[in-house]
C-alpha positions as CSV (number, residue, x, y, z in Angstrom):
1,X,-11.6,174.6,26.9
2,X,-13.8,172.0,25.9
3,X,-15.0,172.4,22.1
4,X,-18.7,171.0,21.5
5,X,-18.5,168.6,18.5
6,X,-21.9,169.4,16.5
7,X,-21.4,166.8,14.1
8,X,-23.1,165.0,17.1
9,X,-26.2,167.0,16.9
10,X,-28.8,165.8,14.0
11,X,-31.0,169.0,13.3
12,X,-34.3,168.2,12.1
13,X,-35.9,170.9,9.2
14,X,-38.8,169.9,9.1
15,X,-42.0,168.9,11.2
16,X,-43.7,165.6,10.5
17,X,-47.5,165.8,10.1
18,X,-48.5,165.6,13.5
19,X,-46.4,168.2,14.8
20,X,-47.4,170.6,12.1
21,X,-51.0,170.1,12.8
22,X,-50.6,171.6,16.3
23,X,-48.4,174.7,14.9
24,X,-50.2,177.6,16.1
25,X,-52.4,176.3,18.8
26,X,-53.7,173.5,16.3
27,X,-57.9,173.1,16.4
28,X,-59.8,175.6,17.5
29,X,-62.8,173.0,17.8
30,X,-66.5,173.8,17.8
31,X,-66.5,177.2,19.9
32,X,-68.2,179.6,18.1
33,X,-67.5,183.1,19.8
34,X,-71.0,184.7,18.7
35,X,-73.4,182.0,19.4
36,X,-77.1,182.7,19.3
37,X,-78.7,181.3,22.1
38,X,-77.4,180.4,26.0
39,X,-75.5,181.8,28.4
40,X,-73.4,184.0,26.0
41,X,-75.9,185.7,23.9
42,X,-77.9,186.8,27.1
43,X,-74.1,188.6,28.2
44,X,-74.0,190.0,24.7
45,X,-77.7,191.5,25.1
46,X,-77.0,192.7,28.1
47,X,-74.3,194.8,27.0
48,X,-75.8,196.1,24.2
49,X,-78.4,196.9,26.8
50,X,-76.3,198.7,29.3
51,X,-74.5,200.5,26.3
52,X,-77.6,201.7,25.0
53,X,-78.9,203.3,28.2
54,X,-75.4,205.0,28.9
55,X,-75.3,206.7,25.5
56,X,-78.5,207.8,26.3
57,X,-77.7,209.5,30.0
58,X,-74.7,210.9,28.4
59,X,-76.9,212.7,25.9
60,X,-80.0,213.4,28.1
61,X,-77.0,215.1,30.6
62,X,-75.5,217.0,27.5
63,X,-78.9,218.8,26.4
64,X,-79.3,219.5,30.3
65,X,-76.5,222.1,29.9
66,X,-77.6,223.7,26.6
């Protein structure tokens, strides 16, 4: 069979700068997940909303059946 000569085969340790600097996904940039204003906030509100009026069904349904 053939053998596979790995003296052939240079192996690099290390990473230069560049390559390290994108280890891990690299930048996350200027996306801030809890903004306060926009598009996103009004979703967050309108959770908060909608988890709000749920809790209170659940309890109103609750002291129904007391």
């Amino acid at each position: 069979m053939n053998e596979i000569d790995c003296a052939k085969n240079s192996v690099n340790d290390g990473l230069d700068a560049a390559q390290a600097a994108d280890v891990g996904g690299g930048e996350c940039g200027t996306m801030d997940p809890y903004s306060t204003g926009g598009t996103a906030d009004a979703y967050v509100r309108a959770y908060d909303w909608l988890v709000d009026a749920t809790s209170e069904m659940i309890e109103r349904i609750a002291n129904s059946f007391k």
